[in-house]
C-alpha positions as CSV (number, residue, x, y, z in Angstrom):
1,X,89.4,79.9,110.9
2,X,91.9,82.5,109.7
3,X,95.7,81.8,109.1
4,X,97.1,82.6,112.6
5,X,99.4,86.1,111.6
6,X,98.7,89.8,112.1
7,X,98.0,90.9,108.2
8,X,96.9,94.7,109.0
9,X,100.0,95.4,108.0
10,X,102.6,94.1,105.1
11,X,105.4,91.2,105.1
12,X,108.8,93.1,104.6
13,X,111.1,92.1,107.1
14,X,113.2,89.1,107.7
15,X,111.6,88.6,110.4
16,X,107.9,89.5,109.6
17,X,108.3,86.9,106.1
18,X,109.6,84.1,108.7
19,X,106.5,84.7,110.9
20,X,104.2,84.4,107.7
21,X,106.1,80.8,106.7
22,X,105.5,79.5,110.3
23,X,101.6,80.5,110.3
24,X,101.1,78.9,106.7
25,X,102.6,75.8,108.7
26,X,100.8,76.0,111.5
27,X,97.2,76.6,109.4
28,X,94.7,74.9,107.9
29,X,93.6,73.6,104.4
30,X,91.4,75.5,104.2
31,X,92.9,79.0,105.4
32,X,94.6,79.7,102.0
33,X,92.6,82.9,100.7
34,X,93.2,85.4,98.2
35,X,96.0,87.6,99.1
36,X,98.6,84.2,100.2
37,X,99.1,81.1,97.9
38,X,101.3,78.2,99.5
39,X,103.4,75.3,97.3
40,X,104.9,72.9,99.1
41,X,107.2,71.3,96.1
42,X,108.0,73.1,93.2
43,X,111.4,72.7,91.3
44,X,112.4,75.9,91.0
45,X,115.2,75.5,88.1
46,X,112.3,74.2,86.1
47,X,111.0,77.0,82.8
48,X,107.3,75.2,83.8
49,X,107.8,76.4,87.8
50,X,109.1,80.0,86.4
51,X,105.6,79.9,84.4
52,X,103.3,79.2,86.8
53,X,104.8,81.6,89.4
54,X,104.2,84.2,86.7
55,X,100.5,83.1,86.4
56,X,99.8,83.7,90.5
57,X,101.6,86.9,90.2
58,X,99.8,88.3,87.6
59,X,96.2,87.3,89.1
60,X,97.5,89.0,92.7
61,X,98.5,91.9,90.6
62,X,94.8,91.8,88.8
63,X,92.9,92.0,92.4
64,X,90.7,94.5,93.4
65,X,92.0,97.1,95.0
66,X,89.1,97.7,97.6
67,X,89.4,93.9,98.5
68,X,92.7,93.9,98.8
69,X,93.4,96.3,100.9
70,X,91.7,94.5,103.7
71,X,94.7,92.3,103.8
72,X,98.6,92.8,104.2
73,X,98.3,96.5,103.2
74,X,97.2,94.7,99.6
75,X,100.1,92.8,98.6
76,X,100.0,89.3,97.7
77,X,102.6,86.6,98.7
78,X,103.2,83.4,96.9
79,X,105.4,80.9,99.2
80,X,107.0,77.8,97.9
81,X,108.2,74.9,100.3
82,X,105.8,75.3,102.8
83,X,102.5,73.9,103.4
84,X,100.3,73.5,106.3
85,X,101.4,70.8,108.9
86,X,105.1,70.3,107.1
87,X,108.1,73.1,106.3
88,X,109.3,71.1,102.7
89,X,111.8,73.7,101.8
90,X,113.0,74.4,98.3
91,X,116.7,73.9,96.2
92,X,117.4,77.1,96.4
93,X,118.8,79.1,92.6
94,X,120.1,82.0,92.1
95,X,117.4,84.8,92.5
96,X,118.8,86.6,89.9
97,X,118.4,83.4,87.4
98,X,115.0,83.2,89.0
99,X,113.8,86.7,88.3
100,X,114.5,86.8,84.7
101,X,113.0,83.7,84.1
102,X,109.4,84.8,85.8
103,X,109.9,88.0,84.0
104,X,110.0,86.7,80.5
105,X,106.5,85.6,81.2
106,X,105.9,88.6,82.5
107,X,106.7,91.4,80.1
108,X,108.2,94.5,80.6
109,X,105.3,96.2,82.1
110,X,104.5,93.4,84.4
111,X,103.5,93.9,88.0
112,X,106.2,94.9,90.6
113,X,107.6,92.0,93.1
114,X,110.2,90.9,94.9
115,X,111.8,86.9,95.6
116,X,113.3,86.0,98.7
117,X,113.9,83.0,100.6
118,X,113.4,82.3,104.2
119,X,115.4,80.1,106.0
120,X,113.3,78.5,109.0
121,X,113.7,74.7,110.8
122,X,117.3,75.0,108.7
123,X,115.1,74.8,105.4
124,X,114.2,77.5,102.6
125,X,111.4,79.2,101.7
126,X,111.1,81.1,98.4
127,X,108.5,83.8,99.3
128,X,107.7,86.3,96.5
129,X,105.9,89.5,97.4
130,X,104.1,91.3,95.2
131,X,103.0,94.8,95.4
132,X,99.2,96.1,95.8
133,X,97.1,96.8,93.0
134,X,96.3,100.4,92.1
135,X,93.4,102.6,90.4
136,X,94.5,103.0,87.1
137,X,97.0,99.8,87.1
138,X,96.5,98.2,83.4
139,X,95.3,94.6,83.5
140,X,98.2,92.1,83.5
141,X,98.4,89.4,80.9
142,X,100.6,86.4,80.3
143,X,103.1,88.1,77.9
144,X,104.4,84.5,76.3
145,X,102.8,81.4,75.7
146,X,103.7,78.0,77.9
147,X,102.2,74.5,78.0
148,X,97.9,75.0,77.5
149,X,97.9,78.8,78.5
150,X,98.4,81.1,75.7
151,X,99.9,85.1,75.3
152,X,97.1,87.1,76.5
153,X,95.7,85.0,78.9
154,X,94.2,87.1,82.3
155,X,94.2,85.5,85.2
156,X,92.7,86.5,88.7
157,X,92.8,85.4,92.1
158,X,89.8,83.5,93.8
159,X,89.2,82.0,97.2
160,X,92.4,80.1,97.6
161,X,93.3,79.2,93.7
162,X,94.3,81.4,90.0
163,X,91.7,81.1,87.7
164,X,91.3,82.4,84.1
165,X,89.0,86.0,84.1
166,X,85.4,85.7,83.6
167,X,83.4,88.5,81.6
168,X,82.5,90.2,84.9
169,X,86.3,90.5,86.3
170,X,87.1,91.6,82.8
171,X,85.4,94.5,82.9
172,X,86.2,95.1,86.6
173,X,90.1,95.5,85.5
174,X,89.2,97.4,82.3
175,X,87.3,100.1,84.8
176,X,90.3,99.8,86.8
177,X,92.6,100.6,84.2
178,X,90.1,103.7,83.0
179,X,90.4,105.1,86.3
180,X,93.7,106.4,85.6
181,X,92.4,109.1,83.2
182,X,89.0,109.6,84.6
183,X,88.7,111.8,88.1
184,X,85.6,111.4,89.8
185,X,83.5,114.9,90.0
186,X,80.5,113.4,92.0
187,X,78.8,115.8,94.2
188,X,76.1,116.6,96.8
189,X,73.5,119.1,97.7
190,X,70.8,120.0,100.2
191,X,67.5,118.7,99.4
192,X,65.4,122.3,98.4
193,X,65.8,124.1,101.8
194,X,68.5,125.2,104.1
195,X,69.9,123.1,107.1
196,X,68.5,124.3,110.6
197,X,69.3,123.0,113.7
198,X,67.3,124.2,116.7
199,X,69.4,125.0,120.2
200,X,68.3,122.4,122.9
201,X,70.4,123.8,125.8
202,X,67.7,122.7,128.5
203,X,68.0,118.9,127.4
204,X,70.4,117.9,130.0
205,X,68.7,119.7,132.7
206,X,65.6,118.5,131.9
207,X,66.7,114.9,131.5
208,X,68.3,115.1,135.5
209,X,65.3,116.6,136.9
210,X,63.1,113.6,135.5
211,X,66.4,111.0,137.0
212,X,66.4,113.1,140.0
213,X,62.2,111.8,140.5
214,X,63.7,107.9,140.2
215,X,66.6,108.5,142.4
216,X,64.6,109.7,145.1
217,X,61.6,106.8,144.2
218,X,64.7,104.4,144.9
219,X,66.1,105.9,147.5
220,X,62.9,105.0,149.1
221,X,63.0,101.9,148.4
222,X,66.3,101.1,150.6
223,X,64.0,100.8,154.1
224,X,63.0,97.3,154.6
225,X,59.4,96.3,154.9
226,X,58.1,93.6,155.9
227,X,56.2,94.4,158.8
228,X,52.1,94.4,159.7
229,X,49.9,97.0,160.3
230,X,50.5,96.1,164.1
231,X,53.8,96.4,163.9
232,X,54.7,93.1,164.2
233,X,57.6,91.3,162.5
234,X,56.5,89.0,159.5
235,X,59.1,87.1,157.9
236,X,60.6,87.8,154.5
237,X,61.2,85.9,151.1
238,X,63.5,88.9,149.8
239,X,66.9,87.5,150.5
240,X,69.1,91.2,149.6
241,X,71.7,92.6,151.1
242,X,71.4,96.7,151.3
243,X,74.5,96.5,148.8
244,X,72.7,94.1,147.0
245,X,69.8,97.1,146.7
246,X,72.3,99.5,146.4
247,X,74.1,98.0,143.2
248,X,70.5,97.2,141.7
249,X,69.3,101.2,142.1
250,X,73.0,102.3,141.0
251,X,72.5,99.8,137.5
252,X,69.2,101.1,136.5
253,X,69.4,104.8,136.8
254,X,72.1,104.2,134.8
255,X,69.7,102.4,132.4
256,X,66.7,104.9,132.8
257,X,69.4,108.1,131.9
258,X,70.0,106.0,128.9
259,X,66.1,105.2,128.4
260,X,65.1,109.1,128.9
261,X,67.4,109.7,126.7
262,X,66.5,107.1,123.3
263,X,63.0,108.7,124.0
264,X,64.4,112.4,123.5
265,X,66.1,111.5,120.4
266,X,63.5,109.9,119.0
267,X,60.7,113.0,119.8
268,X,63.6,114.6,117.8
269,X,63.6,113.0,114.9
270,X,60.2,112.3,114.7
271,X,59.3,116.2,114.5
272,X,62.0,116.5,112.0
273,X,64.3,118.6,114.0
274,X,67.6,119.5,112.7
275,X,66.7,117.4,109.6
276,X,69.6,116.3,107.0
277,X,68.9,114.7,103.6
278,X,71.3,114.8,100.7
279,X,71.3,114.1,97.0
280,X,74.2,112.3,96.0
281,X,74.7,113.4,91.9
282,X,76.4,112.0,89.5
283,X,77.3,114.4,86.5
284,X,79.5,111.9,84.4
285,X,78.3,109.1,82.1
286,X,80.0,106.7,83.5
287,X,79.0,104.7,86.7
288,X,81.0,104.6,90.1
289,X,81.2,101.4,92.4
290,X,81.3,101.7,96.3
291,X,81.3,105.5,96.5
292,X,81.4,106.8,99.8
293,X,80.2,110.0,101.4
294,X,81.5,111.7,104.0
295,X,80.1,114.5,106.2
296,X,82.3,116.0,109.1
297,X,79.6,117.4,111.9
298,X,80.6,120.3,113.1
299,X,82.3,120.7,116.6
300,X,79.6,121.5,119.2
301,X,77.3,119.2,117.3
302,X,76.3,115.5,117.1
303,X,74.4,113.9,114.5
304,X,71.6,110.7,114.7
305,X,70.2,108.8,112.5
306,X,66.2,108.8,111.9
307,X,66.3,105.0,111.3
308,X,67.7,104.2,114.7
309,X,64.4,105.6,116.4
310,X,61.7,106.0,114.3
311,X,58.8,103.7,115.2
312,X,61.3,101.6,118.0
313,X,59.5,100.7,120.8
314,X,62.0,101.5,124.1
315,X,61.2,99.9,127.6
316,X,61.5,101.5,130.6
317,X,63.8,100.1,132.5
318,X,62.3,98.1,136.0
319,X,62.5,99.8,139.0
320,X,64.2,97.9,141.8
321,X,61.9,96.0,144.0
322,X,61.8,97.9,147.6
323,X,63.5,95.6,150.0
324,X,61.2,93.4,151.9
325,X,58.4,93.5,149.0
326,X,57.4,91.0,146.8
327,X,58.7,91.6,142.9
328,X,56.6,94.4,141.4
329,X,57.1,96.4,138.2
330,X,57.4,100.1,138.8
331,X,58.6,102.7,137.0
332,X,58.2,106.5,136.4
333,X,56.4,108.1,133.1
334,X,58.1,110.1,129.8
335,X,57.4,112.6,127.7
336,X,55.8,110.9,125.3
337,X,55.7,111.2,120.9
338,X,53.4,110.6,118.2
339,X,54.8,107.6,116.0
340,X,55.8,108.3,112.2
341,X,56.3,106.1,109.2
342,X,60.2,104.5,109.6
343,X,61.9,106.0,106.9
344,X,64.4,102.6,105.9
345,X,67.9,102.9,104.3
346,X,67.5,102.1,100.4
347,X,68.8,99.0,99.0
348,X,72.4,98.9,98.5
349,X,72.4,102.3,101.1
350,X,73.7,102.4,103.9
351,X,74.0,105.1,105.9
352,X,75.7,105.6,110.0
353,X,76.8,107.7,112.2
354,X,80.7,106.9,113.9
355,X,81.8,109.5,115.9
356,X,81.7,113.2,114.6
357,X,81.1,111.9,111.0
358,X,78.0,110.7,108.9
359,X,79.0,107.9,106.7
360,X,77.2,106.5,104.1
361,X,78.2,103.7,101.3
362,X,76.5,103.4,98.2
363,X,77.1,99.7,96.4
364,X,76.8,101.7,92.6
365,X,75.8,104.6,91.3
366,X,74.6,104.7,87.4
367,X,76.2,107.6,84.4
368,X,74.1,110.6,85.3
369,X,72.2,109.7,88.0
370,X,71.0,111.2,91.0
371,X,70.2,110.0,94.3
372,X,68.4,110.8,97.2
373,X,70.5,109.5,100.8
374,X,68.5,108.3,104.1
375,X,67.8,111.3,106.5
376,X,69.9,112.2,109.3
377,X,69.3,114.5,111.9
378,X,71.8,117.5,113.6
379,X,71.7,118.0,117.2
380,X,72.7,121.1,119.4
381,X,72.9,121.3,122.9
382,X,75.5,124.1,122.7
383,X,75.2,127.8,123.0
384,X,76.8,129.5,119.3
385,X,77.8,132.7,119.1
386,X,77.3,132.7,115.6
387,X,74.1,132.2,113.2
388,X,75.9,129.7,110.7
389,X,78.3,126.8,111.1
390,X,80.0,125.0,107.5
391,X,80.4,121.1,107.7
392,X,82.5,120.0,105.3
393,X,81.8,116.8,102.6
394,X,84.2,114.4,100.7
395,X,82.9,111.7,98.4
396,X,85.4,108.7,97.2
397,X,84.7,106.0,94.4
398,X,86.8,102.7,94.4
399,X,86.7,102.9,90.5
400,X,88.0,106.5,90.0
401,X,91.0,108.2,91.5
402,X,90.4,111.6,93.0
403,X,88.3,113.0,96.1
404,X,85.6,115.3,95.8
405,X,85.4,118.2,98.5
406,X,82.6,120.5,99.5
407,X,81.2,122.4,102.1
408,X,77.4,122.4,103.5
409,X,75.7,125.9,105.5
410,X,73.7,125.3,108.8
411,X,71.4,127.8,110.3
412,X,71.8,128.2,114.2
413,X,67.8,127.8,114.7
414,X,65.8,129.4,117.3
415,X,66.1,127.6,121.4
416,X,63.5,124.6,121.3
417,X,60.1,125.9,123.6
418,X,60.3,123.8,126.8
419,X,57.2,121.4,127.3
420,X,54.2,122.5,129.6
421,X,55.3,120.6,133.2
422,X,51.8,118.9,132.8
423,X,53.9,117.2,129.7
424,X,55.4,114.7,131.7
425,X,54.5,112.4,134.7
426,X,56.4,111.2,137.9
């Protein structure tokens, strides 16, 4: 379970902060995460409460920025007097009085946030909101010692508690921190030959006229039969209504449009039509985490990926049963394709299509090294009045400011030879 609150966006308001106290109330134990901590009695007057306030900022403030963002916009709130089943309120102080006091613990270059209280069920709230992290934010340390923690100390934020950094979130803040002097230059290329992506302007057509075989084989199908070769009336086990029929032939042309179609796209990929394969380079020496590439596909074109199709088996969809015959399984034939090796994403790859863009995330990419991307495949059903079209690239690293631009040339191919009508079967 999740605490019960819309947090795609951030806590500002009067309002928005109350609606955050009433769902800490109203959650579970167990719902605290990393981006919300809840105390339910804390005196705030106290130099030890000031202290420990300034230990949960600074580890929201040390976050990581890619995970934090999928929360509240990336801030972090801290709320004290609340707790989930009871509103405890707080003795409210000054916030002035308060501020200082956090921010001697703090330091002068200490994160950015702001106190407030919230006054719900006639109680208050302290909440204390504190902004996202950033590439190139330094890493935030206690600046003065208090009870066991010492000057220096960094803490971080965990599921649902502060904790001191380990080596590995160490080194996550100093990259971090780096960032801020180090623009990414990563880049791609075209894998040794040009991009060319054939015209298929008779897919459609083709495609109806095959549907246009099963409409017909259903509309067939709609005269009852169930008598003898006499003519005599025998009685019948097929209980359908001719709507019943109806709404069965309506759902699977439907279904074989979509089949005929899977089994295009895959003849497609699997003689490497309109293929795409990129190497993702990295000139620097130093190593990126969660880079992502993005390749805008031009207007007039879609794009697939290999993977989806490759080796898949699809299955034709069954043709309604004729009314008055017992259950058979009948259904027309397809052009059929010779099966290829599936060609997998890599570990730690992973490569999609959404909408007119090709995405694909890479977990890390090593100082100088170069990497090959799955395949993806460019599809035309368009007519182009030009021989060339430009699709534009971006590539982004959480670990380095900056986005990397480009642009890719594709051919305008030659108009795919239709197949012999001997190709394909009714």
């Amino acid at each position: 379970m999740t605490l019960d609150v819309d947090h795609s966006k951030a806590f500002r308001t009067p309002l928005q902060l109350r609606a955050l106290v009433a769902a800490v109330k109203h959650a579970g134990s167990h719902d605290e995460s990393d981006w919300i901590e809840w105390k339910s009695h804390y005196s705030l007057p106290e130099k030890q409460t000031k202290a420990t306030l300034a230990r949960h900022i600074i580890a929201m403030a040390n976050r990581s920025v890619a995970k934090s963002s999928q929360a509240a916009k990336g801030c972090g709130y801290i709320l004290v007097g609340v707790e989930p089943g009871e509103i405890t309120g707080v003795t409210t102080i000054d916030l002035a009085d308060l501020e200082s006091g956090i921010r001697s613990y703090l330091g002068p270059h200490g994160p950015e946030w702001v106190p407030s209280y919230v006054t719900i069920e006639g109680k208050e709230v302290l909440v204390i909101s504190v902004d996202p992290p950033k590439i190139g934010d330094p890493i935030h340390t206690l600046y003065k010692d208090f009870d066991k923690y010492y000057a220096g100390m960094i803490f971080v934020r965990r599921t649902a508690q502060t904790a001191l950094a380990g080596p590995g979130e160490v080194l996550s803040l100093t990259q971090r921190a780096q960032a801020s002097e180090d623009r990414q230059s990563l880049a791609v290329e075209v894998t040794g030959k040009q991009i060319e992506v054939p015209l298929w302007t008779w897919l459609e057509e083709t495609l109806e006229t095959m549907l246009e075989q099963q409409r017909e084989a259903v509309e067939s199908g709609k005269v009852r039969k169930n008598r003898t070769a006499q003519g005599m009336l025998l009685p019948s086990l097929d209980y359908r209504s001719d709507d019943d029929y109806a709404r069965e032939a309506e759902q699977y042309l439907s279904d074989y449009h979509d089949y005929l179609t899977n089994i295009a796209k895959q003849t497609y990929t699997q003689k490497r039509f309109g293929e795409l394969q990129l190497i993702l380079r990295n000139p620097q020496e130093r190593s990126y985490q969660q880079v992502r590439v993005e390749v805008e596909v031009p207007e007039g074109m879609s794009a697939l990926m290999g993977d989806d199709y490759g080796d898949k088996e699809f299955d034709a969809p069954r043709r309604p049963t004729p009314l008055g015959q017992e259950n058979s399984i009948a259904h027309g034939g397809i052009i059929s394709a010779n099966f290829l090796p599936n060609m997998r994403n890599q570990p730690d790859v992973f490569m999609r299509v959404e909408r007119n863009k090709i995405l694909c995330d890479v977990a890390s990419l090593r100082a100088e090294e170069t990497l090959s991307l799955p395949v993806a495949h460019l599809m035309s059903t368009s007519i182009w009045t030009t021989s060339t079209v430009t699709a534009s690239w971006s590539i982004t690293a959480v670990n380095a400011v900056g986005r990397t631009r480009g642009d890719l040339e594709i051919v305008i191919g030659e108009e795919l030879a239709r197949p012999d009508e001997s190709s394909s079967t009714s």
